[in-house]
Structure formats: structure tokens, C-alpha cells
C-alpha positions as CSV (number, residue, x, y, z in Angstrom):
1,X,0.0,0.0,0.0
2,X,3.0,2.4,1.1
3,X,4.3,1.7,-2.5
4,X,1.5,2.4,-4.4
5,X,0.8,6.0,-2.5
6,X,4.6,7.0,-3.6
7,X,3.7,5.9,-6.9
8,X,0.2,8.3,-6.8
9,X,2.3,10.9,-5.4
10,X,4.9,10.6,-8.0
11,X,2.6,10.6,-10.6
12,X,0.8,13.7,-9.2
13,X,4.3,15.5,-9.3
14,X,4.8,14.6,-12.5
15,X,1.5,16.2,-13.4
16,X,2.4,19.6,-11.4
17,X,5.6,20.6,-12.5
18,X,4.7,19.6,-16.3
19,X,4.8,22.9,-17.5
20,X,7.9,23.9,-15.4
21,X,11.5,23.3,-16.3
22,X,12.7,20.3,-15.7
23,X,16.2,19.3,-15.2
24,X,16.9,15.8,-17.5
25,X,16.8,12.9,-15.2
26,X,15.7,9.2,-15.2
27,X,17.2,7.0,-12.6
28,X,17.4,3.3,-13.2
29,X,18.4,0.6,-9.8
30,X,20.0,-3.0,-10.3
31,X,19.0,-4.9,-7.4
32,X,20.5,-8.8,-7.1
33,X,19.5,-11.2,-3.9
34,X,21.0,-14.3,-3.3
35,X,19.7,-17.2,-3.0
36,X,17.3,-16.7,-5.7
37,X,13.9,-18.4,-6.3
38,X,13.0,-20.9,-6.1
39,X,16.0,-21.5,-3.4
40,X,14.7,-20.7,0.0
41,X,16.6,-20.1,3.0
42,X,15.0,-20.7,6.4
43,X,14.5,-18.4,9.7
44,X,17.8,-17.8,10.7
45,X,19.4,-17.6,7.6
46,X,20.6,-14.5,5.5
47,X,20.0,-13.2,2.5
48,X,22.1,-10.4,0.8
49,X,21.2,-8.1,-1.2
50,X,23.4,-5.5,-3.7
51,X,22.4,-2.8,-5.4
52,X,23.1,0.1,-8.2
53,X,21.7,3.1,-8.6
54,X,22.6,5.8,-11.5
55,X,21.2,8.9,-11.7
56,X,21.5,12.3,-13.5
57,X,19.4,14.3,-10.4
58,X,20.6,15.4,-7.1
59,X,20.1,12.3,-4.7
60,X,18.1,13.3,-1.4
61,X,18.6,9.6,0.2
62,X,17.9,6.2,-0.7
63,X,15.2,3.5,1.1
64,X,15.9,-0.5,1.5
65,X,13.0,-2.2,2.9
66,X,11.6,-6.2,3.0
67,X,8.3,-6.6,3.8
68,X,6.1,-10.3,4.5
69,X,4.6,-12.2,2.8
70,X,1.4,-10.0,3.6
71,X,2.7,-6.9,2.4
72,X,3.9,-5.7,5.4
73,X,7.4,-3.6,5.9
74,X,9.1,-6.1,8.5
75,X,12.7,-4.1,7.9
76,X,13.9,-0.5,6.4
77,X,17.2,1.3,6.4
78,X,17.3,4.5,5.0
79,X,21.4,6.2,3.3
80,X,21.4,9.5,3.1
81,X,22.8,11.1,0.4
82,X,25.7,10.5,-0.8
83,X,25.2,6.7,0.6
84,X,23.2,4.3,-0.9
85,X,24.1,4.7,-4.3
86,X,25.6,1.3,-4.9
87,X,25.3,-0.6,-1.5
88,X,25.2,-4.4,-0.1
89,X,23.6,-5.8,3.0
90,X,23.0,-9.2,4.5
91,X,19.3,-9.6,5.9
92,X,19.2,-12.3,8.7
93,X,15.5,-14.0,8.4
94,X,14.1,-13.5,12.3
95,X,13.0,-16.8,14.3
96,X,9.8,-17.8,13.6
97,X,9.2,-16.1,10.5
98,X,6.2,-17.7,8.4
99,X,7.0,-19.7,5.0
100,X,6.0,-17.6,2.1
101,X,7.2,-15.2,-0.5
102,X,8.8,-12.1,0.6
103,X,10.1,-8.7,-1.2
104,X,12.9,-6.4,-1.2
105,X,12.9,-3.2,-2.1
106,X,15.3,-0.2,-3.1
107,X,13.8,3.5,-3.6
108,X,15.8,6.3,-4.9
109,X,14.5,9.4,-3.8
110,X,15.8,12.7,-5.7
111,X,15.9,16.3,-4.9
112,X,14.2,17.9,-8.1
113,X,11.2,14.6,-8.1
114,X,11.2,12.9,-4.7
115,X,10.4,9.4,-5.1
116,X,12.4,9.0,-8.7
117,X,12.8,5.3,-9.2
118,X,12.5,1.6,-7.2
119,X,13.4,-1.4,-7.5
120,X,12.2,-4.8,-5.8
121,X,13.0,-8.6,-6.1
122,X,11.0,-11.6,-4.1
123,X,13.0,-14.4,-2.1
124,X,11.5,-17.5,-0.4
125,X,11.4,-18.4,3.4
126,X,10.7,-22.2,4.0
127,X,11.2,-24.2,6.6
128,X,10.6,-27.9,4.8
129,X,13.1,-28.1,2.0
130,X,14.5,-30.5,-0.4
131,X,16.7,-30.7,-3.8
132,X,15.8,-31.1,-7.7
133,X,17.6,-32.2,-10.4
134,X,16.2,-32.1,-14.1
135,X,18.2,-33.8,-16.7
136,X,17.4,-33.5,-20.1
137,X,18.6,-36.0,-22.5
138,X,18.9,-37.4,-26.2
139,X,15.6,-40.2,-26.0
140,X,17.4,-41.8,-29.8
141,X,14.7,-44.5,-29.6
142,X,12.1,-42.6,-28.8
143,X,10.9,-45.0,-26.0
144,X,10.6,-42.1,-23.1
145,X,13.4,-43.9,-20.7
146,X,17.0,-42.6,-20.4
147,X,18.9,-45.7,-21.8
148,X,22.6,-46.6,-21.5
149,X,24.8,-44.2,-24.3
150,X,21.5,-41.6,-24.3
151,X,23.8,-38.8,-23.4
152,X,22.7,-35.5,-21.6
153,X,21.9,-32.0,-23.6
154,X,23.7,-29.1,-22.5
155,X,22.2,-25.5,-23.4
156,X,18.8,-26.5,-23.0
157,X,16.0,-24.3,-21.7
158,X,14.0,-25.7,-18.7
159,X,11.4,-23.5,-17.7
160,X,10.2,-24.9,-13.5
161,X,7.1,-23.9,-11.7
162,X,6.9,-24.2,-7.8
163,X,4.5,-23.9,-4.9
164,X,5.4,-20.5,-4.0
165,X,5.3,-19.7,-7.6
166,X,7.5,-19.1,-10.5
167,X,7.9,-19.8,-13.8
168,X,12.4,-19.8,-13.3
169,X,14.1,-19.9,-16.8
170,X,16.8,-22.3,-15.9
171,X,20.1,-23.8,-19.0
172,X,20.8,-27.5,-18.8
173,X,24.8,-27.9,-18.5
174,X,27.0,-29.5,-20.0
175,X,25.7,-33.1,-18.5
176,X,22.5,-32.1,-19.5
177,X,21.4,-30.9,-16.1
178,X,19.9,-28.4,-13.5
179,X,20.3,-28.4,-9.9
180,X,18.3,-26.5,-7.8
181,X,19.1,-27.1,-4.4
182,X,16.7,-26.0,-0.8
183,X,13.8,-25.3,-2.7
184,X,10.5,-25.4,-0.5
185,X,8.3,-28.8,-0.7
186,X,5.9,-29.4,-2.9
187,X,4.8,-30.2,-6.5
188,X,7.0,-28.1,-9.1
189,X,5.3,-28.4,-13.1
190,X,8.9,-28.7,-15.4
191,X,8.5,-27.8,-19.2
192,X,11.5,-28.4,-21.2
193,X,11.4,-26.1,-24.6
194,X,12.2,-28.3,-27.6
195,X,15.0,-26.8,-30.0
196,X,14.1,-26.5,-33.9
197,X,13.8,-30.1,-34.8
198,X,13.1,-32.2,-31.9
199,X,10.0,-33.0,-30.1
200,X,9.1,-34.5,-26.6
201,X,9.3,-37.6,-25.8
202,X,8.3,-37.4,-22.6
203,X,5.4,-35.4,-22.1
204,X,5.7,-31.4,-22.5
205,X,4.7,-30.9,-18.8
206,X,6.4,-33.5,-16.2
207,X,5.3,-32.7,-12.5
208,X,7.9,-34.0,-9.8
209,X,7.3,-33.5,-6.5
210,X,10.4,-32.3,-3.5
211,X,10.2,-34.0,-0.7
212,X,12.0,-32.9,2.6
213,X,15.7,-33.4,3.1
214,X,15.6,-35.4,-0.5
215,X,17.1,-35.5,-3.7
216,X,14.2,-35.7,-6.4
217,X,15.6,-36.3,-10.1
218,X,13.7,-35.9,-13.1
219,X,14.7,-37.1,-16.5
220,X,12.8,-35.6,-19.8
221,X,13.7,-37.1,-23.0
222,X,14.0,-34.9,-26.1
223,X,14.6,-36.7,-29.9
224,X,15.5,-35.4,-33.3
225,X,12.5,-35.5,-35.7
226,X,13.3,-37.9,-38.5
227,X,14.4,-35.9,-41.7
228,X,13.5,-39.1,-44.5
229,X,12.9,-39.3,-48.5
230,X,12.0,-42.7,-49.9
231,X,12.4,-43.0,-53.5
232,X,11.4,-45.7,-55.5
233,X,11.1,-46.6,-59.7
234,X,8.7,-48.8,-61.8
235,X,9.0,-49.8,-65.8
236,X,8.3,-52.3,-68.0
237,X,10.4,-56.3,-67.4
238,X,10.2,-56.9,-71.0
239,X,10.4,-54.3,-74.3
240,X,11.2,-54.8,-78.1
241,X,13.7,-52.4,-79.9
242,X,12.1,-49.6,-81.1
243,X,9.3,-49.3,-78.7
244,X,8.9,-46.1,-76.2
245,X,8.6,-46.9,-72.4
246,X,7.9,-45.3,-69.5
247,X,9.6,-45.0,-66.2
248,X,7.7,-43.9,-63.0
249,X,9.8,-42.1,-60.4
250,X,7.8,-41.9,-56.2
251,X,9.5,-39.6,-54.1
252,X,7.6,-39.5,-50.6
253,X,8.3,-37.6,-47.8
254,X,8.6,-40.3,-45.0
255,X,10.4,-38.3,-42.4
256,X,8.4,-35.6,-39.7
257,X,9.6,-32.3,-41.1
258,X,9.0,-30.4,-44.2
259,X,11.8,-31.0,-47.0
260,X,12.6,-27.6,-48.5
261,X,14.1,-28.7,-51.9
262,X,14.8,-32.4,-53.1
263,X,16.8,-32.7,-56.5
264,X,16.0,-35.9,-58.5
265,X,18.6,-37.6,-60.8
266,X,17.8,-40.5,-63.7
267,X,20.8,-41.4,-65.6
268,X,19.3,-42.7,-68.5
269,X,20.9,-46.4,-70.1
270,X,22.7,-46.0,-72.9
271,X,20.2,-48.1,-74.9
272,X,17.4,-45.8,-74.5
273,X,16.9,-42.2,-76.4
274,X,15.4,-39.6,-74.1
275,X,11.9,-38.4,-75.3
276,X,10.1,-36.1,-72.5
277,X,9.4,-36.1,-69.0
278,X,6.6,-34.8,-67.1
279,X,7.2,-32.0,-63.5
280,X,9.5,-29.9,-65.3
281,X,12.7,-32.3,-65.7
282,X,16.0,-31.0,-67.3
283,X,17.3,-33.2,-69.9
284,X,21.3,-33.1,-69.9
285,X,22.4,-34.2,-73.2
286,X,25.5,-34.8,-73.0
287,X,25.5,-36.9,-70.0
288,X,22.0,-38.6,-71.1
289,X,20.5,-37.7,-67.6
290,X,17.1,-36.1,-66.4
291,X,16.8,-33.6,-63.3
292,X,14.1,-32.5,-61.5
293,X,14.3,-29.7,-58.7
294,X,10.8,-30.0,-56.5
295,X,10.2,-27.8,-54.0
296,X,8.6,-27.8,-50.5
297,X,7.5,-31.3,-49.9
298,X,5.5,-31.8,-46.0
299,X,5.7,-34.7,-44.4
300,X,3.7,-37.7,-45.5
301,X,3.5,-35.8,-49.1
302,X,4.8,-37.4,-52.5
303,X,5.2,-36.9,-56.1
304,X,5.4,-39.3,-59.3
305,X,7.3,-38.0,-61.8
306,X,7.5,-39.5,-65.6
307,X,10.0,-39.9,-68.0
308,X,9.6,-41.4,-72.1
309,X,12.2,-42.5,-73.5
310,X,12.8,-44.9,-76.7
311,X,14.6,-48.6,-77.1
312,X,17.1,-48.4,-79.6
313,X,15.3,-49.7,-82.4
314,X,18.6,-51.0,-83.7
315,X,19.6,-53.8,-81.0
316,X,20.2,-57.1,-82.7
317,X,20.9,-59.5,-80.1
318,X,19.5,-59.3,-76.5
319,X,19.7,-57.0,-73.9
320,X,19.0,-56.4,-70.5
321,X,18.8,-52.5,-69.7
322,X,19.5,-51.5,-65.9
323,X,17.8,-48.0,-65.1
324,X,18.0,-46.6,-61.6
325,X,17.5,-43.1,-60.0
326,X,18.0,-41.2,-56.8
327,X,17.1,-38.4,-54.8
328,X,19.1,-35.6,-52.8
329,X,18.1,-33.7,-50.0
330,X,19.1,-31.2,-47.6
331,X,18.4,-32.3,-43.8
332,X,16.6,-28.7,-42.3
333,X,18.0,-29.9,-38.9
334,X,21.4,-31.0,-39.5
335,X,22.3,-28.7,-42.3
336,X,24.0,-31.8,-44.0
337,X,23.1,-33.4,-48.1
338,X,21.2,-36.5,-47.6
339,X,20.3,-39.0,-50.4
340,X,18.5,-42.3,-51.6
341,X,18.6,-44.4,-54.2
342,X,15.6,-45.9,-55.8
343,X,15.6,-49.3,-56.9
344,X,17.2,-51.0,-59.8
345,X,14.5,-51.6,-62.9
346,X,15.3,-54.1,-65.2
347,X,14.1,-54.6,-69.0
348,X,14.7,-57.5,-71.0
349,X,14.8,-56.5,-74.7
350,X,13.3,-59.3,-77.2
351,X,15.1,-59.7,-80.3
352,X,14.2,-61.9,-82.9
353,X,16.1,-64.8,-84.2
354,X,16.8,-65.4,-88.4
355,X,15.8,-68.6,-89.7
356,X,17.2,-69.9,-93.0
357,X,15.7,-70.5,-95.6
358,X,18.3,-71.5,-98.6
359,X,17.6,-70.5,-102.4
360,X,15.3,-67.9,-102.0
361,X,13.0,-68.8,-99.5
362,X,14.1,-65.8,-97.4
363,X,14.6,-65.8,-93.8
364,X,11.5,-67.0,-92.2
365,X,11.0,-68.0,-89.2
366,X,9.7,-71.2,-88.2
367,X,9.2,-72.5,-84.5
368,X,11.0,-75.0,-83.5
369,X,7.6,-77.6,-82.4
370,X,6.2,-76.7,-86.2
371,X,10.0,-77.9,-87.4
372,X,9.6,-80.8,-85.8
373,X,5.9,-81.9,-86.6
374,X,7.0,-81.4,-90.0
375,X,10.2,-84.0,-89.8
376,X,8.1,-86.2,-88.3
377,X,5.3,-86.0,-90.8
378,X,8.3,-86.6,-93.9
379,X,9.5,-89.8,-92.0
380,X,5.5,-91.3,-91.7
381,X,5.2,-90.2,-95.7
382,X,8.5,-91.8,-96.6
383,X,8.0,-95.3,-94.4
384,X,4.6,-95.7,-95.9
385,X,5.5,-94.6,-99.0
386,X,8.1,-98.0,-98.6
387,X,5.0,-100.5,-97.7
388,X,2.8,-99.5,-100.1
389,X,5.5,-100.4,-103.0
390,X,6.0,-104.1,-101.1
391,X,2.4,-104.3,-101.4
């Protein structure tokens, strides 16, 4: 209440001398404690206190004051100027002081404004205390238990909400962990924020709960979300020389994040002649290859792409043509070229066979079971052919 009628006051100054010449001023105060929430110290214990102030006016004195946890002043000093300016003092919690949250205060008061600037910062009082540890770690299976060779993450920030309130911005170290030690009893609500790229594994709130003269340890598992393209190719088994084909390229996003930019590569067989190819592909001549650049692709998302191309009508004995593609991709969390290959197709190319015919008769084919029906036929004609002259 005492603060808020010197703010009132203040303001109403303010208000009078508006029109009067001012001198420049605006003081600002750094005031540190320590411990800081959510440590607690108990009756009997100190708490000290520093404290900064610069100023352009003329100092008239400066007020330190604590007051309950009902809002009453329990303790002031007052330093005359020139004191007070930058000052430290160690505040010795009195016997049988209740648990709660308390405040500190600094006021500058000036010559020209009077009350020109304060300051205050809140510490704990608790009689029933205990210890916390939170470790975050690297959950690589995903299964929400810290496993042997699941290593700590350092630089992580772990956000802690406690009885006598909060939130405290706390940095994992370089184990992957925060102490905070003589912290009151109770249930404390721990959120861990995620950095690009990984997710929970663990549950984005974890409540632990401190219990007296205890050591309570809390481990939250964080994992990398899966950057993944599977690619994969379909075309004819069998072709003839001559005849246009058509290969069918899946690229599917099977990983959690967006893929900004995949490039797809088909080197094309030798045998084949490029013809056209549908989502924009580049045909390189010279190295007989189609490209394809394709943009954002979301998670779960995928694309077919086409390409034509045409058997060399000019194969004369059999082949077997071996066509297989692959995709590249940047990884958005690791920074780092990824890729995968598609699988191999394979097509058979039939080529016929010349059959003989001498004098004339001109290369026709005959199958093979027709050939023989027909042998067979001759030899019945030529052995009856041989009875019927005995006859």
C-alpha cells in the first residue's frame, strides 16, 4: 500500500511541475538477492542483497525495505545522500518467521522529483526443504526412458514452476542438467522447450514433487525429428527395340519435417533415347540424364514423376537395360546433403532370331515344335511310302 501511494504521489508531481522546467533525469536501480527463487533459506538464515543506482538528479537519500509475505514492511534502512548509491547488506530472516514469498525493495528518492525510481526482487522463506535435479537427455529410440549411451543435452531451456510460484528460466549444463538445491516442498510443473527439430518424448509438462531433506531427479527425453525421402522406380520387365517406355519415379516424404528442396537424378541407359518427362525435368544431353528440382515437400507428401524415352530400335541380339534413379536432400535440422537411391528396374529386350531358308526362300522364321511336326510328318510319308511299294 505504502508503494502504491509514492507511486500516486509521483505521478501527481509529474502532473504539477509539467509545465515547469525540468532538469533531464531518469534514474534506473540493479538490485540482485541471493539465493534466488525458487532456493529458499529458512528463519535464521541471511539473505544479501546488492544494489546500483545511477542517476542524472541530485540524490536526497535512498530506502531499503523487505516486507512479508502479507505486504507488510518487517525491515527499512534509509542512506542519506551520498550513501546508498551502490550498497550491499545481509538480511538475517528473524526466528519464527512464516514460509512464504517475501520482497525487497530499493527507492531512490531525488531532490528535483522525490520518489524517482524503485526497485524490488521476491525471495522464499521455507522451513521444509529439499533438492531437484532435471536432466534433459537425447531419447534416440524414442521409447521415453533414459537408456545406456543416451547422453545428456547441454544449453537446454528448462522452464520450473513451484508452490510459492514461478515460472524460473533455468540452462541445462553441460551433462545435461539443472540443480536447484533448498527449494520449499511441494509439486514443481517442469516444461522443457524443444530446439528446432526435436520433439518430446516425454510429455511437454512433467510434474515432480520435492520431498523434505531429499534429492528428487527428473529425466525428460527430447529426440530429433526424422528428416527421410524414400524414393522408389517402376518400368516395364520386357520391351522390343524400337518401342517407347515409361519409367515412373515416387519420391515421398517419409520423415516428420517439411523437406525444402529435393533434386532428383535419372541417368538414363545407354540403350534408351530420351523423349520427355513430365514436372519440369532437365534433360542433360550430353550426359543422357534427367533432373528435377521439386520444392517444399511436408511430411507424408509425395510426387510421381514420368520420364519417355525410346529402345534403340537397332539392338540385334539381346539385352537387359539396368535403369536406376536417386534423390538428394538437404536435412533442415542437421544442415547436411542427404540422399536415396531408388531401386534398380530391369528390361529385357526381345530380339528376334533369323531362320534360314536356302535358295530364296528368305529368312523365315519357323518354330521350332512346327519344325519338328513337320520332320516327323516326312518320316511317316516316306515309311509308308516304302509299304505300299512291297504291297
Amino acid at each position: 500500500m505504502k508503494k502504491l501511494i509514492a507511486l500516486i504521489l509521483l505521478s501527481l508531481t509529474l502532473i504539477v511541475n509539467f509545465n515547469q522546467a525540468i532538469p533531464e533525469q531518469g534514474a534506473s536501480i540493479l538490485l540482485l538477492r541471493n539465493p534466488a527463487p525458487p532456493q529458499s533459506v529458512q528463519p535464521g538464515e541471511q539473505v544479501h542483497f546488492e544494489w546500483n543506482i545511477i542517476a542524472s538528479s541530485t540524490e536526497d537519500y535512498v530506502r531499503f525495505f523487505i516486507e512479508n509475505p502479507d505486504g507488510d514492511d518487517i525491515f527499512e534502512q534509509q542512506y542519506p545522500a551520498p550513501e546508498g548509491m551502490s550498497e550491499s547488506i545481509d538480511y538475517t530472516v528473524p526466528a519464527g518467521s512464516p514460509d512464504g514469498v517475501y520482497w525487497a525493495g530499493v527507492e531512490y528518492y531525488s531532490i528535483e522529483s522525490g520518489l524517482e525510481a524503485i526497485a524490488m526482487v521476491s525471495f522464499y522463506v521455507s522451513t521444509l526443504r529439499g533438492d531437484l535435479q532435471i536432466v534433459v537427455f537425447n531419447d534416440t529410440n524414442s521409447n521415453g526412458i533414459r537408456d545406456p549411451g543416451e547422453n545428456g543435452m547441454p544449453d537446454i531451456i528448462v522452464r520450473v514452476d513451484g508452490p510459492l510460484g514461478g515460472p524460473v528460466t533455468l540452462s541445462t549444463d553441460s551433462d545435461g542438467a539443472c540443480l536447484l538445491t533448498d527449494i520449499p516442498v511441494g509439486t514443481y510443473n517442469i516444461e522443457v522447450e524443444c530446439p528446432a527439430g526435436y520433439i518430446n518424448t516425454t510429455g511437454t509438462m512433467v510434474e515432480a514433487d520435492v520431498i523434505q531433506d531429499s534429492l528428487t531427479t527428473v529425466e525428460v527425453g527430447l529426440r530429433r525429428m526424422k528428416s527421410q525421402i524414400e524414393a522408389s522406380k517402376t518400368g516395364p520387365s520386357t520391351a522390343d527395340p524400337g518401342e517407347i517406355i515409361t519409367y515412373m519415379i515416387r519420391i515421398e516424404n517419409t520423415g516428420e519435417v517439411e523437406i525444402p528442396s529435393t533434386t532428383v537424378v535419372d541417368p538414363l541407359p545407354e540403350q534408351v533415347e530420351y523423349l520427355s518427362s513430365s514436372y519440369g525435368g532437365i534433360y542433360i544431353i550430353g550426359d543422357n540424364t534427367v533432373t528435377w528440382n521439386i520444392t517444399a515437400l511436408p511430411p507424408g507428401a509425395s510426387i510421381t514423376i514420368e520420364v519417355q524415352v525410346k529402345i534403340n530400335p537397332d539392338l540385334s541380339t539381346p539385352t537387359t537395360i539396368i535403369n536406376q534413379a536417386s534423390a538428394h536432400w538437404e536435412d533442415p535440422i542437421e544442415g547436411q546433403i542427404e540422399d536415396s537411391q531408388t531401386n534398380e528396374v530391369t528390361t529385357e529386350v526381345n530380339v528376334g532370331g533369323g531362320g534360314g531358308g536356302g535358295g530364296g526362300g528368305g529368312g523365315m522364321q519357323v518354330p521350332e515344335f512346327n519344325l519338328t511336326v513337320m520332320i516327323a510328318t516326312a518320316i511317316m510319308i516316306l515309311l509308308l511310302t516304302k509299304k505300299f511299294r512291297r504291297i
